[in-house]
VEXDREN-2710 file (C-alpha; in Angstrom, 1 decimal):
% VEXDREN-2710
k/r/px/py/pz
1/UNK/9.7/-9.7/-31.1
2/UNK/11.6/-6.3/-29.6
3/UNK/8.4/-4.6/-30.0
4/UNK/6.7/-7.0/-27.3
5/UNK/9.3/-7.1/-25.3
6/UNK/9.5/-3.6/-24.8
7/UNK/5.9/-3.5/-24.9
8/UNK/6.0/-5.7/-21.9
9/UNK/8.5/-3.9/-20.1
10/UNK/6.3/-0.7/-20.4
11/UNK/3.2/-3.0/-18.6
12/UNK/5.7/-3.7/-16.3
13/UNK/7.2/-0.4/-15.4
14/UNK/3.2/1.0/-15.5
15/UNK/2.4/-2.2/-13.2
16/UNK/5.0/-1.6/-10.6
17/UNK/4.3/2.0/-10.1
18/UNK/0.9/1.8/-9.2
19/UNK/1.4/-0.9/-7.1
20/UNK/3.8/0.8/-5.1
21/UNK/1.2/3.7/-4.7
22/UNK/-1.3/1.5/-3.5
23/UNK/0.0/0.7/-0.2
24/UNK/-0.8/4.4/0.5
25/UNK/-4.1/5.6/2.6
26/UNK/-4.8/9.7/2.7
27/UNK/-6.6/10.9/5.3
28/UNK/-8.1/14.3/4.6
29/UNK/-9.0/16.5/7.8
30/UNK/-12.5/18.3/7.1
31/UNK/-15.3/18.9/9.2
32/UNK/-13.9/21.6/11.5
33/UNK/-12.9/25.2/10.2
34/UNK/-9.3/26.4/11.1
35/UNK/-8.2/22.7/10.7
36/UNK/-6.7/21.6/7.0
37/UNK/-4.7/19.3/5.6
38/UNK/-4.2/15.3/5.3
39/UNK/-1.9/12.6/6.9
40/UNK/-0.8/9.6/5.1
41/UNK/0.0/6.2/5.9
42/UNK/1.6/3.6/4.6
43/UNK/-1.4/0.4/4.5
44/UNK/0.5/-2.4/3.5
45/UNK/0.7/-3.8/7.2
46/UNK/-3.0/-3.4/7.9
47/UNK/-4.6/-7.0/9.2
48/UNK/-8.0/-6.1/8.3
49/UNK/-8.7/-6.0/12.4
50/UNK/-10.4/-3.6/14.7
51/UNK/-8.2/-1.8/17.0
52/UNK/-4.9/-2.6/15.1
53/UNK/-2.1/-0.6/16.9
54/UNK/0.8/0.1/14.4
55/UNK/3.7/2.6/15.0
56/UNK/3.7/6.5/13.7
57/UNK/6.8/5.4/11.5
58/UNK/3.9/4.1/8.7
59/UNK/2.8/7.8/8.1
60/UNK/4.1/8.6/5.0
61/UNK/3.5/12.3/4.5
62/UNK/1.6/15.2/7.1
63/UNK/0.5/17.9/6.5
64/UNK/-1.5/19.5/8.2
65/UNK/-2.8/23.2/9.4
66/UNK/-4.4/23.5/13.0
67/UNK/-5.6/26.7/13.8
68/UNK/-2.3/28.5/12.1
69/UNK/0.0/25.6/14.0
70/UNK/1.3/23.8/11.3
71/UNK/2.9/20.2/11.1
72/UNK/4.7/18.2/8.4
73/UNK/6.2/14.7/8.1
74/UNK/9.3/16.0/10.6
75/UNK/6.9/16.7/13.0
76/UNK/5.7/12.8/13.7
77/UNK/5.8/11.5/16.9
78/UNK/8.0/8.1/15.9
79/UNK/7.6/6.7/19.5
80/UNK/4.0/6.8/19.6
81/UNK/1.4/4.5/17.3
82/UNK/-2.0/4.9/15.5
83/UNK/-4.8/3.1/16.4
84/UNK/-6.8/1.7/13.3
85/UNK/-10.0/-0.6/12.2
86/UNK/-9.3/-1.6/8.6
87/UNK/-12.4/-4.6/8.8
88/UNK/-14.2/-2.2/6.0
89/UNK/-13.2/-1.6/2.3
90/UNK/-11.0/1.3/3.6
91/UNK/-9.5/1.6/7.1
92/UNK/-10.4/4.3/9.4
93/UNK/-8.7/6.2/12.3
94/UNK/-10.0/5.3/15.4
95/UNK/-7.5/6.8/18.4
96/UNK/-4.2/7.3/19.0
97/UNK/-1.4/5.6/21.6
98/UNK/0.8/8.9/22.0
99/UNK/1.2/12.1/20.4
100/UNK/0.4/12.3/16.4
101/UNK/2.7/15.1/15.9
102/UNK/4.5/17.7/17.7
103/UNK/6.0/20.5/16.1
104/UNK/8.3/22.4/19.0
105/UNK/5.5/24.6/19.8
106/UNK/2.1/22.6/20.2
107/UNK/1.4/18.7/20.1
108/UNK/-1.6/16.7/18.3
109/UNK/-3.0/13.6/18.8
110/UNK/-5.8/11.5/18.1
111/UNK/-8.6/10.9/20.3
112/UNK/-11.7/8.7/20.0
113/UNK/-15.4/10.0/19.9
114/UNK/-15.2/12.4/16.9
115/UNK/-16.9/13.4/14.1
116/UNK/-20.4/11.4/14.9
117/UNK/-19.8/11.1/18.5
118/UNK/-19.7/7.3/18.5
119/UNK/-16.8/5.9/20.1
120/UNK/-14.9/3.8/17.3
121/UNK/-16.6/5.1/14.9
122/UNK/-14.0/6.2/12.7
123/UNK/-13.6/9.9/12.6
124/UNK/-11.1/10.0/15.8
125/UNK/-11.2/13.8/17.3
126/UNK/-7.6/15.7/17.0
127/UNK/-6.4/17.3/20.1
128/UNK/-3.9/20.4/20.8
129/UNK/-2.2/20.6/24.0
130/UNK/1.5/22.2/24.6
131/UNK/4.8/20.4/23.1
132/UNK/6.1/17.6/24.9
133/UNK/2.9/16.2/26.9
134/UNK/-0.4/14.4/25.3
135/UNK/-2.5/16.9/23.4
136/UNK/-5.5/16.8/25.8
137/UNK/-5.8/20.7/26.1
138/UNK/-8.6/21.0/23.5
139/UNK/-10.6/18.6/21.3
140/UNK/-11.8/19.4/17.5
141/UNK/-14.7/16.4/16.0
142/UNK/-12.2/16.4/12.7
143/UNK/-13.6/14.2/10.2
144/UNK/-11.1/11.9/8.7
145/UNK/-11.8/11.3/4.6
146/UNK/-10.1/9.1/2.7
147/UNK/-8.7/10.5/-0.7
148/UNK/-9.4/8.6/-3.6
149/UNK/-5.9/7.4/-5.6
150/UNK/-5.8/8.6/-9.0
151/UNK/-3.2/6.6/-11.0
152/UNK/0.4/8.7/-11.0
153/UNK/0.7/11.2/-14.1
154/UNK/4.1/10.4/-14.3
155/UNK/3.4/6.5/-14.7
156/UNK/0.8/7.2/-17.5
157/UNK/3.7/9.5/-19.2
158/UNK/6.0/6.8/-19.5
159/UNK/3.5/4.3/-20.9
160/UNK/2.6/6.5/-23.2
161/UNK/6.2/7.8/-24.3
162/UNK/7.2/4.0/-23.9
163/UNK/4.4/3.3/-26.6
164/UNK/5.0/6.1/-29.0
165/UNK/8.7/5.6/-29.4
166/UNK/8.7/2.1/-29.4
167/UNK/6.0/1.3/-31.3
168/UNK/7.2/3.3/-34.3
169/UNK/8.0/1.3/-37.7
170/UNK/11.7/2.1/-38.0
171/UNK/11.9/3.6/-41.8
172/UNK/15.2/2.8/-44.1
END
């Protein structure tokens, strides 16, 4: 009887890990040389609509490398939102209500008519333009890839270590 409830736990623990991880999108920058990195958002409050605005205080992680200006999760414009269409089986970026990011230096922002050329097509353009106004100086067609979630190391770790100790015969 311990050994299945502890065997349970361990599902459960395992469960509730990767269930918290899947509330989180990736988006990987590619498409334009000099521009690198990924921004992250939080998913869970997607409505499966087109043109779903929702605030910049859902990305997650930033990262991101654009032309040697780089900006990170402190960087995020709080005040301004992302607009998304998440009608597919995986959202896409489609424009931006604000700044993305601005980093003291240089601001970013999405833009529609990107990658393709299509407006709302998915692969929103980033822009650059000076800190503090809407990065409209200069447009890049980034492409906007979702990364595909691997199950956490870590979580796989402690089912495993969670098996192995407890499913040992105890020997007297």
């Amino acid at each position: 009887m311990k050994k299945l409830k502890l065997f349970s736990l361990a599902i459960f623990l395992f469960t509730v890990t990767n269930l918290a991880n899947a509330a989180l999108i990736k988006f990987n920058a590619t498409g334009v040389a000099g521009v690198s990195g990924f921004v992250e958002f939080d998913d869970s409050l997607f409505s499966g609509t087109s043109g779903q605005i929702l605030s910049n205080s859902i990305v997650t992680d930033l990262s991101l490398d654009v032309f040697g200006e780089l900006f990170s999760l402190a960087d995020v414009a709080l005040t301004a939102s992302t607009i998304f269409d998440s009608t597919g089986p995986t959202p896409v970026i489609i424009n931006g209500s604000g700044n993305l990011a601005d980093n003291g230096v240089t601001a970013i922002a999405f833009f529609p008519d990107g990658f393709s050329g299509t407006t709302f097509d998915g692969d929103a353009s980033l822009s650059t333009g000076p800190t503090g106004s809407l990065a409209d100086t200069d447009f890049f067609a980034v492409k906007w890839e979702v990364a595909t979630e691997v199950p956490e190391p870590s979580a796989l770790l402690l089912l495993s270590a969670g098996l192995l100790l407890f499913g040992r015969r105890k020997t007297k």
